[in-house]
C-alpha positions as CSV (number, residue, x, y, z in Angstrom):
1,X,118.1,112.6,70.9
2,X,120.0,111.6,74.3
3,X,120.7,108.2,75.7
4,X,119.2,108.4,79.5
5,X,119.7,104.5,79.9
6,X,122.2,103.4,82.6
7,X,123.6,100.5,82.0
8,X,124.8,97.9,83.7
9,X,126.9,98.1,86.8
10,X,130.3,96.4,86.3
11,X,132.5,98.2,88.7
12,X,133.7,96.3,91.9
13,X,133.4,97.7,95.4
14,X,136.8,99.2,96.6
15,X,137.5,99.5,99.9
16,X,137.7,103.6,101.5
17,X,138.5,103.4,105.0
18,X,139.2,101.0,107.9
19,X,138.9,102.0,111.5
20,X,141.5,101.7,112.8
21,X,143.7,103.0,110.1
22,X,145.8,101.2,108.2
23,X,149.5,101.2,110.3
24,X,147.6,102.9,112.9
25,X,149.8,102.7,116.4
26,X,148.0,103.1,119.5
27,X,144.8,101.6,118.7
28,X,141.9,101.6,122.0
29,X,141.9,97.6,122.8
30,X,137.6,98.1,123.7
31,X,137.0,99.5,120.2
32,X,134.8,98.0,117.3
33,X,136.7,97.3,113.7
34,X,135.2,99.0,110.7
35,X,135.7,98.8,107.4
36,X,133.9,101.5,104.9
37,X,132.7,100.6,101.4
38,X,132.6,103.0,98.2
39,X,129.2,101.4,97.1
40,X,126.3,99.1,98.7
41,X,127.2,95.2,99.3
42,X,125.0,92.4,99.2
43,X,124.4,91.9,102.8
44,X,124.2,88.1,102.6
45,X,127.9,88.1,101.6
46,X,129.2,90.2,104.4
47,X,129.9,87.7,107.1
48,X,132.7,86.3,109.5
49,X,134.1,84.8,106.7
50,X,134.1,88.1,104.6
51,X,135.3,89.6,107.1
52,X,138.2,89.5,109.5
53,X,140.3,90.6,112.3
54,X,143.6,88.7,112.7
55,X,145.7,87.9,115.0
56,X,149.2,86.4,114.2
57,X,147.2,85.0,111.2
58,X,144.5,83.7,113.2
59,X,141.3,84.9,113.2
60,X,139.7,87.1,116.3
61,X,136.4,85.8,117.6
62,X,133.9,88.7,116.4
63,X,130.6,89.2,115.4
64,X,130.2,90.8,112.0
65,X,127.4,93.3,111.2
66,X,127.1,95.5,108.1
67,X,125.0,99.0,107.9
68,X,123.8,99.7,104.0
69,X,123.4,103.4,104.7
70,X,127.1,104.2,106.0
71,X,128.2,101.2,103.6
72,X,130.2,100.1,106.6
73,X,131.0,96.4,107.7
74,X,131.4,96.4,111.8
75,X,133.4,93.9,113.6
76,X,132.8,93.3,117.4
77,X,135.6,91.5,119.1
78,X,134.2,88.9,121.7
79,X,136.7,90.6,124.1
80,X,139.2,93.3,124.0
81,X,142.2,93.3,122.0
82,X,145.5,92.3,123.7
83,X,148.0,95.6,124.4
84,X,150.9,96.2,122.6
85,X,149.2,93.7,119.6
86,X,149.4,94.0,115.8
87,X,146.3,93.1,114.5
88,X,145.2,92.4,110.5
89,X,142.2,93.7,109.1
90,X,141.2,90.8,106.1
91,X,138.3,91.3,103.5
92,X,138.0,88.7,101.0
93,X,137.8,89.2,96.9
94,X,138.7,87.8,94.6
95,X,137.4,85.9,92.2
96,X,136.6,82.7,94.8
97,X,133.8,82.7,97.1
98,X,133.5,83.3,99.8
99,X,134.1,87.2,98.8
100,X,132.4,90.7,99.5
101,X,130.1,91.5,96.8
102,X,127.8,94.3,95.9
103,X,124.1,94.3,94.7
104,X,125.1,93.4,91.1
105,X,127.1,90.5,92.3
106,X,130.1,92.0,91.3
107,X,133.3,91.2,94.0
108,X,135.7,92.8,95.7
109,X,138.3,92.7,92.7
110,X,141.4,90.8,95.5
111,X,141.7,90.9,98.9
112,X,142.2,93.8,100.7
113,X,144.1,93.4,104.1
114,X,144.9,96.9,107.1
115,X,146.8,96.9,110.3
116,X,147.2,98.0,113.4
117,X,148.7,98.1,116.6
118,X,146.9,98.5,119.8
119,X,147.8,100.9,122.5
120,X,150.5,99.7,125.2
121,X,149.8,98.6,128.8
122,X,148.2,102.6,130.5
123,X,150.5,103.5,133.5
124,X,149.2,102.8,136.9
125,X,146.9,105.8,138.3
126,X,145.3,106.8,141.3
127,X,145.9,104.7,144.7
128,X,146.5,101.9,143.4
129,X,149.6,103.3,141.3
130,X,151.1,104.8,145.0
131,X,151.0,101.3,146.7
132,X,152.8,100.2,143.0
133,X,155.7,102.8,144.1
134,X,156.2,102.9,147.7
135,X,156.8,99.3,149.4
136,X,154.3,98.5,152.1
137,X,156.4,98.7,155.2
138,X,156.4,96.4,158.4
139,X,156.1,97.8,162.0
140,X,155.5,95.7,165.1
141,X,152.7,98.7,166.2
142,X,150.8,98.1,162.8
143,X,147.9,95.9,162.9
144,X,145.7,94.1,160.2
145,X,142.5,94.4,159.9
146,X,140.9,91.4,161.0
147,X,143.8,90.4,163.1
148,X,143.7,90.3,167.2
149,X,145.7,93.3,168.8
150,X,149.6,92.2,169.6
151,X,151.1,93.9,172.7
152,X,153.8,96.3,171.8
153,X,157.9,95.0,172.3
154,X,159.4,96.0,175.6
155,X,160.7,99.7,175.5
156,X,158.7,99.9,172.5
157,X,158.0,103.3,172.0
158,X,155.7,103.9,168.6
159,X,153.5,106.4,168.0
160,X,154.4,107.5,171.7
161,X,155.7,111.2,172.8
162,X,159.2,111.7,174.6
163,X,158.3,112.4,178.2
């Protein structure tokens, strides 16, 4: 005779993968934070708490949402990361709540931290990156837009061909 009954689950979720990586350099500053279970959580206790980006130790403003079929726990920065910014990654376990639990109420065994660095400051480009490089220069037979005409200097010759 075989024993088909399962029993209880005692195993703690483990954490698989964050996006970014952990020690990830170069990471886009618009992006969303993930972080991917090995088993389904109890929704109720993924939250902003649960769940966190830092910031020199501080936490990021960001909404936390968490999908049970990719087992994955979102976060949604308010607004975009700072350039050139190491950034922590912070899921609570433990055995104090609050803590990441899964459907058997069984936590997160500690606390699992990640981090990364977002990408640096993106070089100037198009038109704006040739007035960055080549110094706006002054002539008396330049005109603003929006300014009256000035008369040219005496024996001014600009824009003007040799006779």
């Amino acid at each position: 005779m075989f024993n088909t009954a399962v029993g209880p689950d005692t195993n703690p979720p483990t954490v698989v993968s964050t996006t970014p990586a952990n020690n990830a350099t170069g990471a886009v500053i618009g992006a969303n934070v993930t972080v991917t279970f090995d088993e389904a959580l109890d929704p109720a206790t993924v939250s902003g708490t649960t769940v966190q980006l830092l910031s020199s130790g501080s936490p990021v403003p960001a909404s936390v949402s968490y999908d049970a079929n990719s087992r994955t726990a979102t976060l949604d920065p308010a607004a975009s990361l700072s350039y050139t910014t190491p950034y922590t990654i912070s899921v609570k376990g433990g055995s104090t709540d609050p803590r990441i639990k899964d459907m058997a109420g069984n936590a997160l065994a500690a606390n699992y931290t990640a981090s990364f660095t977002t990408q640096g400051t993106p070089a100037p480009t198009g038109s704006s990156a040739f007035a960055q490089r080549r110094p706006r220069r002054s002539h008396p037979g330049h005109q603003l837009l929006g300014q009256p005409l000035q008369p040219l200097p005496r024996g001014d010759t600009a824009g003007r061909r040799p006779q």
